[in-house]
C-alpha positions as CSV (number, residue, x, y, z in Angstrom):
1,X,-51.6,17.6,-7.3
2,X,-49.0,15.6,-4.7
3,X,-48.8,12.9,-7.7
4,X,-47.9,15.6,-10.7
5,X,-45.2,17.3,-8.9
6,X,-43.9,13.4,-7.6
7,X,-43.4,12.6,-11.0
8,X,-42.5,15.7,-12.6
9,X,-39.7,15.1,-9.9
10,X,-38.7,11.5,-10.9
11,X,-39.4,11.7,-14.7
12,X,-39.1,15.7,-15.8
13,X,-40.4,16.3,-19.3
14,X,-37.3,16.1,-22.4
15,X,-35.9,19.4,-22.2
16,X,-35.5,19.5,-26.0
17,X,-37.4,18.5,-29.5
18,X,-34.8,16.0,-30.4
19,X,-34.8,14.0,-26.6
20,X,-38.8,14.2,-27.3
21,X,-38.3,12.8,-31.2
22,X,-35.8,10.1,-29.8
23,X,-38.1,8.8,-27.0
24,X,-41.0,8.5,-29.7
25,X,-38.6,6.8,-31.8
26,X,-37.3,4.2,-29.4
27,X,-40.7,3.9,-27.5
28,X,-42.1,3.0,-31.4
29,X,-39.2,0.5,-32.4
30,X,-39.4,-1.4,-28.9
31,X,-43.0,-2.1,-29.2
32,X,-42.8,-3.4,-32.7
33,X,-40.3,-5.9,-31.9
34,X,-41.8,-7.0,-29.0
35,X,-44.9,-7.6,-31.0
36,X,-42.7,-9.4,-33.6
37,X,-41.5,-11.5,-31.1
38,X,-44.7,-12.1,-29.8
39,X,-45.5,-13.3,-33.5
40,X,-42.8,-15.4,-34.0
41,X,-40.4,-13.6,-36.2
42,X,-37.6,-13.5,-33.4
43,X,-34.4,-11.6,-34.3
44,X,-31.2,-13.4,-35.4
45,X,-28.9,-12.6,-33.0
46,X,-24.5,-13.1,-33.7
47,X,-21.9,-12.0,-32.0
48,X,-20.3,-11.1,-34.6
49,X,-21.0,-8.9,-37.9
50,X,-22.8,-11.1,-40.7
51,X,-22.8,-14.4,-38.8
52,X,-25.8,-15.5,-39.8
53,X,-26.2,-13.7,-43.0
54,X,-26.9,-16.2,-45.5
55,X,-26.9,-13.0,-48.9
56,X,-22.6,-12.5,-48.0
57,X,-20.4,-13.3,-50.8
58,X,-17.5,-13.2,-48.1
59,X,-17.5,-14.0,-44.7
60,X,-15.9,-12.9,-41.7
61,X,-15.1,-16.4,-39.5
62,X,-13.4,-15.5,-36.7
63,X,-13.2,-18.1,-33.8
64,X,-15.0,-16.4,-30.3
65,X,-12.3,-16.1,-28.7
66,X,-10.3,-14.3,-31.3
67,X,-13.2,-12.3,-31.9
68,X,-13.4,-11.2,-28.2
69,X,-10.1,-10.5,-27.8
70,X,-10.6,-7.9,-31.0
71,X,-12.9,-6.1,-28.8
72,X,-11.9,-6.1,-25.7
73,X,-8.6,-5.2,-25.7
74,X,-9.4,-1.5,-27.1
75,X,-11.9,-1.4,-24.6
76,X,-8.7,-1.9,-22.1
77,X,-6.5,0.3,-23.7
78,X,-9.0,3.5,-23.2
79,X,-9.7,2.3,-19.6
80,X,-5.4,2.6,-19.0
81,X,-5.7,5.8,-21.2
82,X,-8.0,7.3,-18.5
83,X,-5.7,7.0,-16.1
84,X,-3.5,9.5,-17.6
85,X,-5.6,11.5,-19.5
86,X,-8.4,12.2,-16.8
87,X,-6.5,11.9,-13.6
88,X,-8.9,11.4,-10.4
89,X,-10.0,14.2,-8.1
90,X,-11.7,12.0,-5.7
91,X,-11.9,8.1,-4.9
92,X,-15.2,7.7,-6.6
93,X,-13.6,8.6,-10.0
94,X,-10.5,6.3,-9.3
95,X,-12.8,3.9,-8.4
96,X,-14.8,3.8,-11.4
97,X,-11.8,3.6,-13.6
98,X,-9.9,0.9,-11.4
99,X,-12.9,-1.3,-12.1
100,X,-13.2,-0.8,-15.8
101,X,-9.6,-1.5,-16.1
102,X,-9.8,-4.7,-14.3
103,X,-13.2,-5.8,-15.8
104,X,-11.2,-5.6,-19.4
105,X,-8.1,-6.7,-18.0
106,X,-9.8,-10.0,-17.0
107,X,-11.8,-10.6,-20.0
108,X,-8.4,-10.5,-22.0
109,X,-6.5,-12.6,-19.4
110,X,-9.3,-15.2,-19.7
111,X,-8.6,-15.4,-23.5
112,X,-5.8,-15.3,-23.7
113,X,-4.9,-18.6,-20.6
């Protein structure tokens, strides 16, 4: 009885069909990689889109850096853009966004010195 209501607490039942479809789906597709890793057929795994495709008439070769800096610096931009766009009510919120901005900002500063 104590134990049901505990974890009915912690973990509440998905409130909808599609949260309950998702977890199935997710729950499935975890465990059949990790028994495919278990196997031996491990994933390829690339940075960057079609890498390691061997089937690609044309490839993308980017160096990292470059590559990095592609996706990072829009990731900066909407941090700055938060700023204006949702402006803090408390110092948890400006918190939040002062670290995202300077989590990007260093990333580019790194690639770019």
């Amino acid at each position: 009885m104590v134990m049901s209501v505990f974890l009915s607490f912690i973990f509440p039942p998905p409130p909808s069909l599609f949260i309950k479809a998702m977890s199935v789906v997710s729950l499935t597709s975890l465990a059949y990689t990790g028994f495919s890793e278990a196997r031996g057929k491990h994933l390829n795994y690339s940075k960057f889109w079609n890498a390691n495709s061997h089937q690609s008439i044309t490839k993308i070769k980017l160096t990292s850096r470059t590559g990095m800096l592609f996706l990072y610096t829009p990731a900066f931009l909407a941090a700055l853009t938060s700023f204006v766009l949702f402006p803090h009510h408390d110092f948890r919120t400006l918190l939040l966004k002062s670290a995202l901005a300077l989590h990007f900002f260093k990333r580019i500063f790194e690639f770019i010195v």
